[in-house]
C-alpha positions as CSV (number, residue, x, y, z in Angstrom):
1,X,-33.3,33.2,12.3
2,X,-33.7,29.2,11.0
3,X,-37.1,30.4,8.9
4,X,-35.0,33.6,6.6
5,X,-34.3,33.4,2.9
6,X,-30.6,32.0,2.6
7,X,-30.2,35.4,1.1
8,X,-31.0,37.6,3.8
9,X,-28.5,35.8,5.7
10,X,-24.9,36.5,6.7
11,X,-23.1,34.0,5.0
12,X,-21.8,33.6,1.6
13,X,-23.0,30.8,-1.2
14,X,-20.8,29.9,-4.1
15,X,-23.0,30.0,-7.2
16,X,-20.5,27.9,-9.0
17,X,-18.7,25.6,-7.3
18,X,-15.6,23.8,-8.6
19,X,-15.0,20.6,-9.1
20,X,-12.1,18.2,-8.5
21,X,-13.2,16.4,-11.8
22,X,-11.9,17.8,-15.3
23,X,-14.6,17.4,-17.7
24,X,-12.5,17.9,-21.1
25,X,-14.2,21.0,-23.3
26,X,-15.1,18.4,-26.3
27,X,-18.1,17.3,-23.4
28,X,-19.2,20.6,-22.6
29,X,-21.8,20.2,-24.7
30,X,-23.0,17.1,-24.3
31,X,-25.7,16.1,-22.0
32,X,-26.6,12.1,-20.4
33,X,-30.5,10.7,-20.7
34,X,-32.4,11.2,-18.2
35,X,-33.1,8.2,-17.4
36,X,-29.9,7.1,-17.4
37,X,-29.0,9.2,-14.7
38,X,-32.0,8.0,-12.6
39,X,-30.5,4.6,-12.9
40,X,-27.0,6.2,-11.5
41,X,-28.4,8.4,-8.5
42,X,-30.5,5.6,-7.2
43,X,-27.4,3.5,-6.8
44,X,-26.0,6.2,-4.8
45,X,-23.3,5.8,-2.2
46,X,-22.8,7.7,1.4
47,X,-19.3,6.7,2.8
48,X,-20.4,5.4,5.8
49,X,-18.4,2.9,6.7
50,X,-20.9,0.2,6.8
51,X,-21.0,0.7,2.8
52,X,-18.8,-0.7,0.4
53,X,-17.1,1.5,-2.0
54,X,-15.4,-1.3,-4.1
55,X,-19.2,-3.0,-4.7
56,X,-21.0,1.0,-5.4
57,X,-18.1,1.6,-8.6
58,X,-18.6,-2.1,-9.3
59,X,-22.2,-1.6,-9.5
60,X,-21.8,2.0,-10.9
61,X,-20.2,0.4,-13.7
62,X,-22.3,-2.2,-14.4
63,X,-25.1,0.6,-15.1
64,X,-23.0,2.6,-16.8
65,X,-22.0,0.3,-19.3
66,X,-25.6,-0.4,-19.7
67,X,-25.7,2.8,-22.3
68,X,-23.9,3.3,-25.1
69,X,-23.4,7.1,-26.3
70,X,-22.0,8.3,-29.9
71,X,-19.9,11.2,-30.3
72,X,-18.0,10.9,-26.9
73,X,-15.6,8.3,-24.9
74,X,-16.9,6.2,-22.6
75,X,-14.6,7.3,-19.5
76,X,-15.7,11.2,-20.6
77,X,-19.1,9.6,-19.6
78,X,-18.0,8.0,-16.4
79,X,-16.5,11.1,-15.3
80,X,-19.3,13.0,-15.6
81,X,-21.9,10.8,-13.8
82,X,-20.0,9.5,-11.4
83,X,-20.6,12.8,-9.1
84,X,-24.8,12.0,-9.1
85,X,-23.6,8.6,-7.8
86,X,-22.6,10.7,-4.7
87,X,-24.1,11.5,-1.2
88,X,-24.1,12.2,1.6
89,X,-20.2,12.0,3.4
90,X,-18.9,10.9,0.2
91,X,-20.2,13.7,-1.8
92,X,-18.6,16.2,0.9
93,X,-15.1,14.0,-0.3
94,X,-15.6,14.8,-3.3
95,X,-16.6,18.2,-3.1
96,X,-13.9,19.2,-0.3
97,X,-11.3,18.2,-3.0
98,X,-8.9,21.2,-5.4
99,X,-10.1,21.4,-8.2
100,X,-8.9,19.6,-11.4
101,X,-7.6,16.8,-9.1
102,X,-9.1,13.9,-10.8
103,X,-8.7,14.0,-14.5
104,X,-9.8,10.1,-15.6
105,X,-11.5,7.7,-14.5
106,X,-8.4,5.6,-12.9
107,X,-7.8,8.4,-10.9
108,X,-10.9,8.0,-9.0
């Protein structure tokens, strides 16, 4: 049963799944370097408790602010990485949330 396609399963996967983060339309279009985002996902944080969330955003930050982008506010930016900085037990936090729940970057 372990070894069949996740589609010939009995379950259902969500193709598109929400997000508690509110990316404003003007950044729909927009898209981060890809290096830049290999910087942010190999800072990534798990929410064990043996991490420290206040050093992973303080360190988040710091590579973050490394980049400067035209055409779009910084904290647009934030919001929109900040996700890839994500794994593990963290990531499920931030997934489990209603959507639209976080809609700037104080907020999270």
């Amino acid at each position: 049963m372990d070894d069949e396609p996740m589609w010939a399963a009995d379950h259902v996967v969500t193709l598109i799944p929400s997000s508690a983060i509110t990316i404003p339309e003007s950044a729909k279009e927009f898209a981060i370097k890809g290096n830049h985002l290999t910087l942010v996902k190999g800072n990534q944080f798990d929410g064990r408790t043996k991490t420290d969330p206040h050093k992973h955003i303080h360190e988040f930050l710091r590579i973050r602010d490394m980049f400067k982008y035209r055409d779009i506010e910084n904290e647009v930016v934030r919001l929109m990485m900040f996700p890839l900085s994500l794994t593990g037990e963290a990531k499920t936090w931030l997934d489990e949330l209603n959507e639209g729940t976080i809609e700037t970057w104080d907020e999270i």
